[in-house]
C-alpha positions as CSV (number, residue, x, y, z in Angstrom):
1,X,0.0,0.0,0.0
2,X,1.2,3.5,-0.8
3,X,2.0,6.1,1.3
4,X,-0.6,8.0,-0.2
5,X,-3.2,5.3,0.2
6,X,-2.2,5.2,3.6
7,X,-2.8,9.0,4.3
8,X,-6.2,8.5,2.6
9,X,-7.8,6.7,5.0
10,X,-9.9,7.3,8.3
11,X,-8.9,6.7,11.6
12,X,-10.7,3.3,12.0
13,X,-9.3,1.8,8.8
14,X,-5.8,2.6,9.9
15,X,-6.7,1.0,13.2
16,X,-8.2,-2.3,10.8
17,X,-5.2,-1.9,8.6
18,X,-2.4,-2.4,11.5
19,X,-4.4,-4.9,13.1
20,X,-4.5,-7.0,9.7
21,X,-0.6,-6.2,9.3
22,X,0.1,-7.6,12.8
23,X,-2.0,-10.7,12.3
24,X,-0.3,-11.2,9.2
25,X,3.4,-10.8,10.2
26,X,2.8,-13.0,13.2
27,X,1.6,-15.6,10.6
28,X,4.4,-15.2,8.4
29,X,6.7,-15.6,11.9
30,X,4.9,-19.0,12.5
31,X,5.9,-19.7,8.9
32,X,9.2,-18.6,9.0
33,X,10.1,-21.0,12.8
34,X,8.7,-24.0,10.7
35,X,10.9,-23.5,7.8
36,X,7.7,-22.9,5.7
37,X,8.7,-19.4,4.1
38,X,9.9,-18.7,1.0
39,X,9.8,-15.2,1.2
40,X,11.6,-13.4,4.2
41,X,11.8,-10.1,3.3
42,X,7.9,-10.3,3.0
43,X,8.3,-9.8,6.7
44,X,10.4,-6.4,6.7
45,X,7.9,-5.0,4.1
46,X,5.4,-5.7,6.2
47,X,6.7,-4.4,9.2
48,X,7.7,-1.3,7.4
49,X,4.2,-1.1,6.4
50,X,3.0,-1.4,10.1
51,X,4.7,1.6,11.3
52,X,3.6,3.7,8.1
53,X,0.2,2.9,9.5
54,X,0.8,3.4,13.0
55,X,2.7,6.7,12.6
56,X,-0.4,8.0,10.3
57,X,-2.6,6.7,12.9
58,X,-1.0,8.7,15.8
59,X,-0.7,11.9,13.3
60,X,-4.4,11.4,12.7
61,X,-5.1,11.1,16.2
62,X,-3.0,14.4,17.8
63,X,-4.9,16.3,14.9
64,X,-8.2,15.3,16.2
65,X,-7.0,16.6,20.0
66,X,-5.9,19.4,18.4
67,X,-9.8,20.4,17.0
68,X,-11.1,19.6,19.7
């Protein structure tokens, strides 16, 4: 997912979208302890994805205090 995407969405998606990126990350870890993954970087990507979402999220969030 882009950055751009990212930036796009509302504060519950991000919340959905980091949720889903955890879940799948701590699948690809279960993989990856069974010697089941082909892919390991797909778990960097991921986690780089992750904090995209979660530092969006937390922007998102002090805006919102800052309205209020």
């Amino acid at each position: 997912m882009k950055t751009k995407e990212i930036a796009e969405l509302s504060v519950d998606e991000l919340r959905g979208r980091k949720r889903e990126l955890r879940h799948e990350i701590f699948n690809l870890r279960l993989q990856q302890q069974s010697g089941q993954l082909e892919k390991p970087s797909l778990i960097r990507i991921l986690r780089r994805e992750a904090a995209r979402v979660e530092t969006f999220l937390s922007q998102k969030i002090k805006a919102g205090a800052a309205k209020s």
